[in-house]
N, C-alpha and C positions, 0 to 999 in steps of 0.2 A: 254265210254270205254267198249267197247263190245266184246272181245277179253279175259280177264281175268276175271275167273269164281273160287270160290270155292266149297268144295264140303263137305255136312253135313252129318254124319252119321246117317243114320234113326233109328237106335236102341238107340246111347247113346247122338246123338248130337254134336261128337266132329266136329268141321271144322278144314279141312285140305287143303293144298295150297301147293304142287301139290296133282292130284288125286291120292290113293295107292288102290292099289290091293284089299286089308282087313282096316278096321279100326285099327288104332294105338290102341289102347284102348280095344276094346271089341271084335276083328275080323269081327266084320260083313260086307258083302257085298253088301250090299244097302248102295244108297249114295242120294242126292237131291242135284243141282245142286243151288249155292248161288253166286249172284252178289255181287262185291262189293258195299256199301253202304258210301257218305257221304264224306269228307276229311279224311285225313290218318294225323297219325303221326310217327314220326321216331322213331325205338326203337334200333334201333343199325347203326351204315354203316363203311365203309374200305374204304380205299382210294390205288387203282389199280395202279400201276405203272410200270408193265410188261404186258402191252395190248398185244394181240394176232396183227399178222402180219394185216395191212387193216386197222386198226385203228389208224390216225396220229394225235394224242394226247396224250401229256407225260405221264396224268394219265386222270383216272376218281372216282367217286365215288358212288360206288355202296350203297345202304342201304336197310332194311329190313322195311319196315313199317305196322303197324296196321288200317282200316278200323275202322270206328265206328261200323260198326256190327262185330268185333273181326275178321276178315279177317286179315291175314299176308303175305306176298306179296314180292318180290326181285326185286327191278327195280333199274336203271341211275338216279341216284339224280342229275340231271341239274342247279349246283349253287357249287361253291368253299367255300361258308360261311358254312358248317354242323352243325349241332347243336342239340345233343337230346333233344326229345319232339319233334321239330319244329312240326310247322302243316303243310302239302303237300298238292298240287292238284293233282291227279293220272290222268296218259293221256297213249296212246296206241299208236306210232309213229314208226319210222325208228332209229334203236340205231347201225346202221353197217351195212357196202356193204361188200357183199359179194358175188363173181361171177361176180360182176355188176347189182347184185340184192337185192334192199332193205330189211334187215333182221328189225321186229316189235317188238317190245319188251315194257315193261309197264316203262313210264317215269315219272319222279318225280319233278315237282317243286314248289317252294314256295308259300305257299300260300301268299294271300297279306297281312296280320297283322299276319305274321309266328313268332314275336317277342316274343307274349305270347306262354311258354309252360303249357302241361298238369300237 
């Protein structure tokens, strides 16, 4: 998944997901660039039912998950079972045409013993 990057504050450390101007925290302007690490888990998600025009499906469901390196992340949870905790595999694929042109976006789905949570 080479596409979704976090980014560490060089002064205090916080990681943030997307990049900001200034550090949340302590303003600074340096940043280091952080892969995500490892399976994720689900720490929140919503279930979409007024999709944008292009999208023919009733709903979806979006969720928020964490990286074992604290990485937090917004992707397409690809499964109708949701469930906090679960554990995810994070992938980088086509979530919407648009134009006629593949829009990429970070995808979410279970991993294979997602039964156990954290």
């Amino acid at each position: 998944m080479s596409h979704l990057v976090g980014h560490r504050c060089v002064e205090c450390g916080r990681l943030m997901n997307p990049r900001h101007l200034r550090c949340l925290d302590c303003n600074g302007r340096e940043f280091e660039e952080v892969p995500p690490e490892g399976e994720c888990r689900l720490i929140t998600y919503s279930e979409i039912t007024s999709l944008p025009w292009g999208i023919d499906e009733r709903s979806r469901i979006l969720g928020v998950v964490e990286f074992e390196n604290g990485l937090k992340a917004l992707g397409w949870l690809r499964t109708d079972k949701a469930k906090m905790g679960m554990r995810l595999n994070a992938g980088w694929g086509p979530v919407r045409v648009v134009g006629g042109e593949e829009v990429y976006g970070l995808t979410l789905v279970p991993a294979k013993s997602s039964s156990r949570t954290r």
